[in-house]
C-alpha positions in Angstrom: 6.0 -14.5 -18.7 9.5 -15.2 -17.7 9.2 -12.4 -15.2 5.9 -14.3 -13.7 7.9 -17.7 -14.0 10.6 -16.2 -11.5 7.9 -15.1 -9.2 6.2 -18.7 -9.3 9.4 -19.9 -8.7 10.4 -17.9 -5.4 10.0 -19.9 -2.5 11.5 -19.8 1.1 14.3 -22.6 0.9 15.6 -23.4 4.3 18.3 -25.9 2.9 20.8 -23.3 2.4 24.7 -24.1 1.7 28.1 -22.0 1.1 28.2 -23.8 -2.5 26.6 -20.5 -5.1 26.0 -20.8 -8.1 26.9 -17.4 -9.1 30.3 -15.3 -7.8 29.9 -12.6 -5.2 30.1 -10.0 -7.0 27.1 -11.1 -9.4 25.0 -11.0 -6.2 26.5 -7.6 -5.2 25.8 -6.2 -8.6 21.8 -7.7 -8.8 21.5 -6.0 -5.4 22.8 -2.7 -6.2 20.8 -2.7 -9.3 17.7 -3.0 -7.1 18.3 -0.9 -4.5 18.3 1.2 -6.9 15.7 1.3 -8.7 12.8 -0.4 -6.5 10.3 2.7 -5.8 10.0 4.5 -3.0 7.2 7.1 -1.8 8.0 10.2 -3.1 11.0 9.0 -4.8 12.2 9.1 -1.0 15.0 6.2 -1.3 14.7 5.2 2.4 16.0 1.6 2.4 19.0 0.8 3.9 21.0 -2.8 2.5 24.0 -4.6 4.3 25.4 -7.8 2.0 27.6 -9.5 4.6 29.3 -12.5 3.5 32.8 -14.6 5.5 32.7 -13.9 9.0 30.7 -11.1 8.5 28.0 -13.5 7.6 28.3 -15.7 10.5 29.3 -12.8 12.8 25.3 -12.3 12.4 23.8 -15.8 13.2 25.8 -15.5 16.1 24.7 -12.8 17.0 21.0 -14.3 17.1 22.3 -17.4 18.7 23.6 -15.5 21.3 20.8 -13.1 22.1 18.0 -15.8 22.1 19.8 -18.0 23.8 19.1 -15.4 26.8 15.2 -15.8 25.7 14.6 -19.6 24.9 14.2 -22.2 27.7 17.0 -25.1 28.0 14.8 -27.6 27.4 13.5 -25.9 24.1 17.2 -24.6 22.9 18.2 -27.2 20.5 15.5 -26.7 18.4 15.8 -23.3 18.1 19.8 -23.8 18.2 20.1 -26.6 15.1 17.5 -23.6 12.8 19.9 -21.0 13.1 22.8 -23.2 12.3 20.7 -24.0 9.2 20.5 -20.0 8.4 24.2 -19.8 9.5 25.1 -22.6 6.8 24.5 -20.3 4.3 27.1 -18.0 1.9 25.5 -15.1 3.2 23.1 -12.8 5.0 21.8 -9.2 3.4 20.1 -7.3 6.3 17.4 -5.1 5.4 17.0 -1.7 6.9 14.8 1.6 7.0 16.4 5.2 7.3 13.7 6.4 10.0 15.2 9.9 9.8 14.6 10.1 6.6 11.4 9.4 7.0 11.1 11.8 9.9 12.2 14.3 7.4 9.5 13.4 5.1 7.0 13.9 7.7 7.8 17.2 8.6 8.3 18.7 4.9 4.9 16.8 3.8 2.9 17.4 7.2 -0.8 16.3 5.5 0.9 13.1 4.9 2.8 12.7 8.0 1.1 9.7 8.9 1.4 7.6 6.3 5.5 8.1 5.4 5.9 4.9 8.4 3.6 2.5 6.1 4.9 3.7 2.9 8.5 3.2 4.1 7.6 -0.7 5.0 5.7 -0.9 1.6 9.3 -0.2 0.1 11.2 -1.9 2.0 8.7 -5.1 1.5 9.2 -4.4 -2.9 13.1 -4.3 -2.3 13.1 -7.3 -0.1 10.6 -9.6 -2.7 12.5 -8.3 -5.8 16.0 -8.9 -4.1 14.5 -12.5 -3.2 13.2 -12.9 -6.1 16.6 -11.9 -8.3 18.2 -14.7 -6.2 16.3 -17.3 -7.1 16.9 -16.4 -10.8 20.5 -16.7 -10.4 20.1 -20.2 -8.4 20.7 -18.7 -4.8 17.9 -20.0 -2.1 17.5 -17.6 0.3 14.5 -17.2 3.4 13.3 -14.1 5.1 13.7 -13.7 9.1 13.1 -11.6 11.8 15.1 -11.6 14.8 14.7 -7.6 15.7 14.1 -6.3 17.6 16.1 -9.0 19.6 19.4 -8.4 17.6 19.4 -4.3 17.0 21.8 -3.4 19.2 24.1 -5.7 18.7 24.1 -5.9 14.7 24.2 -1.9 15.0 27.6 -1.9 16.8 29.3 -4.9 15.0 28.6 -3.1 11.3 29.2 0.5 12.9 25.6 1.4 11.8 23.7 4.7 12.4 20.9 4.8 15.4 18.1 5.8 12.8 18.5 2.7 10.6 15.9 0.5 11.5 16.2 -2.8 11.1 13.5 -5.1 9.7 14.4 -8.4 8.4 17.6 -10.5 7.7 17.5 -12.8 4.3 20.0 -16.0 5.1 21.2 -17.2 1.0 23.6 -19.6 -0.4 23.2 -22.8 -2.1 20.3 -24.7 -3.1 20.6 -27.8 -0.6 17.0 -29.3 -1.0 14.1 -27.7 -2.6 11.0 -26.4 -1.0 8.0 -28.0 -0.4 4.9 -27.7 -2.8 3.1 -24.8 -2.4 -0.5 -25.0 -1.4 -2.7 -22.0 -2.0 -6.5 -20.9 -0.6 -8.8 -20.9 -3.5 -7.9 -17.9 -5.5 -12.4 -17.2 -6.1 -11.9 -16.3 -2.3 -8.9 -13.5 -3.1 -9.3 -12.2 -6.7 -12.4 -10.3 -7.8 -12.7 -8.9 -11.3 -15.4 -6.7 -12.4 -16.2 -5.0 -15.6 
Protein backbone atom coordinates (compact mmCIF):
# COMPACT_ATOMS: atom_id res chain seq x y z
CA UNK A 1 0.00 0.00 0.00
CA UNK A 2 2.72 2.47 0.88
CA UNK A 3 4.16 1.84 -2.66
CA UNK A 4 0.53 2.90 -4.16
CA UNK A 5 0.35 5.80 -1.58
CA UNK A 6 3.64 7.24 -3.21
CA UNK A 7 2.23 6.85 -6.61
CA UNK A 8 -1.22 8.68 -5.42
CA UNK A 9 0.90 11.09 -4.13
CA UNK A 10 3.09 12.04 -7.31
CA UNK A 11 2.02 15.03 -8.87
CA UNK A 12 3.63 17.74 -11.17
CA UNK A 13 4.46 20.64 -8.60
CA UNK A 14 5.44 23.71 -10.47
CA UNK A 15 6.26 25.73 -7.17
CA UNK A 16 9.72 24.53 -7.05
CA UNK A 17 12.52 26.10 -4.61
CA UNK A 18 16.42 25.57 -3.91
CA UNK A 19 15.27 24.77 -0.07
CA UNK A 20 15.42 20.28 -0.22
CA UNK A 21 14.49 18.41 2.10
CA UNK A 22 16.96 15.83 1.61
CA UNK A 23 21.09 16.35 0.85
CA UNK A 24 22.40 15.89 -2.56
CA UNK A 25 23.81 13.08 -2.34
CA UNK A 26 20.51 11.26 -1.05
CA UNK A 27 19.07 12.28 -4.38
CA UNK A 28 22.19 11.03 -6.27
CA UNK A 29 22.03 7.73 -4.45
CA UNK A 30 17.87 7.21 -5.16
CA UNK A 31 18.77 7.88 -8.72
CA UNK A 32 21.59 5.67 -9.17
CA UNK A 33 19.61 2.95 -7.48
CA UNK A 34 17.04 3.30 -10.22
CA UNK A 35 18.95 3.64 -13.08
CA UNK A 36 19.81 0.75 -12.12
CA UNK A 37 17.48 -1.41 -11.75
CA UNK A 38 14.38 -0.03 -13.80
CA UNK A 39 13.95 -2.69 -16.72
CA UNK A 40 14.90 -2.40 -19.91
CA UNK A 41 14.07 -4.59 -23.24
CA UNK A 42 16.17 -7.25 -23.32
CA UNK A 43 17.93 -6.33 -20.28
CA UNK A 44 19.31 -3.61 -22.94
CA UNK A 45 20.19 -0.68 -20.27
CA UNK A 46 19.73 2.09 -22.82
CA UNK A 47 18.87 5.12 -20.64
CA UNK A 48 21.18 7.75 -20.31
CA UNK A 49 20.79 10.21 -16.79
CA UNK A 50 22.46 13.74 -16.21
CA UNK A 51 21.76 15.14 -12.30
CA UNK A 52 22.91 18.72 -12.75
CA UNK A 53 22.72 20.85 -9.79
CA UNK A 54 24.73 24.78 -9.05
CA UNK A 55 25.35 26.37 -12.18
CA UNK A 56 25.10 23.32 -13.91
CA UNK A 57 21.40 23.51 -13.10
CA UNK A 58 20.77 26.86 -14.24
CA UNK A 59 23.30 26.60 -17.05
CA UNK A 60 20.22 24.40 -18.48
CA UNK A 61 17.13 26.84 -18.00
CA UNK A 62 19.24 29.13 -19.71
CA UNK A 63 19.85 27.34 -22.20
CA UNK A 64 15.98 27.06 -22.92
CA UNK A 65 15.53 30.74 -22.25
CA UNK A 66 17.85 31.39 -24.70
CA UNK A 67 16.85 29.14 -27.52
CA UNK A 68 13.05 29.99 -27.26
CA UNK A 69 13.52 33.23 -26.98
CA UNK A 70 14.61 32.89 -30.86
CA UNK A 71 10.97 31.08 -31.23
CA UNK A 72 8.40 32.98 -29.08
CA UNK A 73 6.98 36.33 -30.19
CA UNK A 74 7.76 39.63 -28.02
CA UNK A 75 4.55 40.19 -27.23
CA UNK A 76 4.03 36.52 -25.85
CA UNK A 77 7.82 36.31 -24.08
CA UNK A 78 7.02 37.16 -20.59
CA UNK A 79 4.80 34.48 -20.17
CA UNK A 80 6.91 31.99 -21.44
CA UNK A 81 10.03 33.97 -19.77
CA UNK A 82 8.50 34.14 -15.84
CA UNK A 83 7.71 29.72 -16.42
CA UNK A 84 11.09 28.88 -16.99
CA UNK A 85 12.30 31.16 -14.22
CA UNK A 86 9.86 29.11 -12.17
CA UNK A 87 11.76 25.66 -13.53
CA UNK A 88 15.03 27.56 -13.03
CA UNK A 89 14.09 28.30 -9.26
CA UNK A 90 14.59 25.00 -8.59
CA UNK A 91 17.74 22.88 -6.79
CA UNK A 92 18.05 20.96 -9.77
CA UNK A 93 17.45 19.52 -13.18
CA UNK A 94 18.16 15.57 -14.12
CA UNK A 95 17.92 15.29 -17.96
CA UNK A 96 16.81 12.21 -19.32
CA UNK A 97 18.33 10.51 -22.25
CA UNK A 98 18.23 7.45 -24.69
CA UNK A 99 21.53 5.74 -26.08
CA UNK A 100 20.14 5.48 -29.79
CA UNK A 101 23.25 3.42 -30.79
CA UNK A 102 22.58 1.14 -28.52
CA UNK A 103 19.57 0.71 -29.68
CA UNK A 104 20.76 0.62 -33.29
CA UNK A 105 22.79 -2.23 -32.04
CA UNK A 106 19.92 -4.05 -30.81
CA UNK A 107 18.29 -3.71 -34.08
CA UNK A 108 20.79 -5.29 -36.02
CA UNK A 109 21.69 -8.36 -33.59
CA UNK A 110 17.75 -8.95 -33.15
CA UNK A 111 16.64 -8.03 -36.89
CA UNK A 112 12.84 -9.70 -36.44
CA UNK A 113 12.47 -7.21 -33.80
CA UNK A 114 14.12 -4.38 -35.33
CA UNK A 115 11.22 -2.34 -35.29
CA UNK A 116 10.10 -2.28 -32.06
CA UNK A 117 13.72 -1.66 -30.11
CA UNK A 118 12.65 2.60 -30.80
CA UNK A 119 9.23 1.98 -28.73
CA UNK A 120 10.67 -0.26 -26.23
CA UNK A 121 13.61 2.21 -25.62
CA UNK A 122 10.79 5.09 -24.86
CA UNK A 123 8.79 2.50 -22.74
CA UNK A 124 12.12 2.46 -20.48
CA UNK A 125 12.93 5.54 -20.53
CA UNK A 126 9.07 6.53 -19.50
CA UNK A 127 9.44 3.57 -16.13
CA UNK A 128 12.89 5.42 -15.17
CA UNK A 129 11.50 8.81 -15.53
CA UNK A 130 7.92 7.90 -13.32
CA UNK A 131 9.97 5.86 -10.73
CA UNK A 132 12.74 8.70 -10.49
CA UNK A 133 9.65 11.14 -10.08
CA UNK A 134 8.11 9.18 -8.02
CA UNK A 135 11.25 8.48 -5.51
CA UNK A 136 11.34 12.33 -5.23
CA UNK A 137 8.30 12.89 -4.01
CA UNK A 138 8.93 10.19 -1.31
CA UNK A 139 11.84 12.06 -0.13
CA UNK A 140 9.79 15.60 -0.16
CA UNK A 141 11.42 16.95 -3.55
CA UNK A 142 8.65 18.39 -6.08
CA UNK A 143 9.79 18.01 -9.32
CA UNK A 144 7.72 18.43 -13.13
CA UNK A 145 8.48 16.82 -16.41
CA UNK A 146 9.41 19.06 -19.57
CA UNK A 147 10.28 18.97 -23.02
CA UNK A 148 12.22 21.51 -24.57
CA UNK A 149 14.05 19.06 -27.34
CA UNK A 150 14.37 19.07 -29.71
CA UNK A 151 14.83 22.96 -29.31
CA UNK A 152 17.76 22.62 -26.68
CA UNK A 153 19.86 19.35 -28.13
CA UNK A 154 22.58 20.98 -29.41
CA UNK A 155 23.29 23.17 -27.10
CA UNK A 156 22.78 20.83 -23.81
CA UNK A 157 25.06 18.29 -25.89
CA UNK A 158 28.10 20.64 -25.99
CA UNK A 159 27.78 22.31 -22.54
CA UNK A 160 27.77 18.57 -20.69
CA UNK A 161 30.32 17.26 -23.48
CA UNK A 162 27.71 14.59 -24.35
CA UNK A 163 27.90 11.86 -27.14
CA UNK A 164 25.81 12.53 -30.59
CA UNK A 165 23.81 9.20 -30.06
CA UNK A 166 22.32 10.29 -26.72
CA UNK A 167 19.02 11.37 -27.37
CA UNK A 168 17.52 13.54 -25.40
CA UNK A 169 13.83 13.30 -24.20
CA UNK A 170 12.74 15.22 -21.28
CA UNK A 171 14.26 17.47 -18.57
CA UNK A 172 12.64 17.05 -14.79
CA UNK A 173 13.09 20.68 -12.92
CA UNK A 174 13.12 19.55 -8.68
CA UNK A 175 13.79 21.32 -5.49
CA UNK A 176 11.57 22.35 -2.78
CA UNK A 177 8.09 21.99 -2.21
CA UNK A 178 6.88 25.83 -2.65
CA UNK A 179 3.04 25.23 -3.00
CA UNK A 180 1.31 22.06 -3.48
CA UNK A 181 -0.47 20.87 -6.59
CA UNK A 182 -3.80 21.23 -7.42
CA UNK A 183 -6.47 18.39 -6.91
CA UNK A 184 -6.41 15.94 -9.30
CA UNK A 185 -9.50 15.26 -11.31
CA UNK A 186 -9.77 12.03 -13.06
CA UNK A 187 -12.27 10.67 -16.14
CA UNK A 188 -14.50 7.92 -14.74
CA UNK A 189 -12.30 5.03 -14.22
CA UNK A 190 -15.82 2.40 -15.77
CA UNK A 191 -14.55 4.29 -19.02
CA UNK A 192 -10.64 3.00 -18.55
CA UNK A 193 -10.58 -0.19 -16.46
CA UNK A 194 -12.25 -3.39 -17.62
CA UNK A 195 -12.08 -6.58 -15.63
CA UNK A 196 -13.25 -9.83 -16.87
CA UNK A 197 -13.33 -13.31 -15.40
Amino acid sequence: MEFIEAIKNRRSIYAINKDMPVSDDRVEHVVKELVLNVPSAFNSQTARVVVAFGNYHQEIWDIVKEELHKQVPEDKWEGTDNKVAGFAAGHGTILYFEDMDKVSELQESFPLYANNFPIWSNQSSGMLQFAIWTALEELGIGANLQHYNPLIDEKIHEYFNLPKSWKLLAQMPFGGVGALADEKEFDPIEDRLFFYR
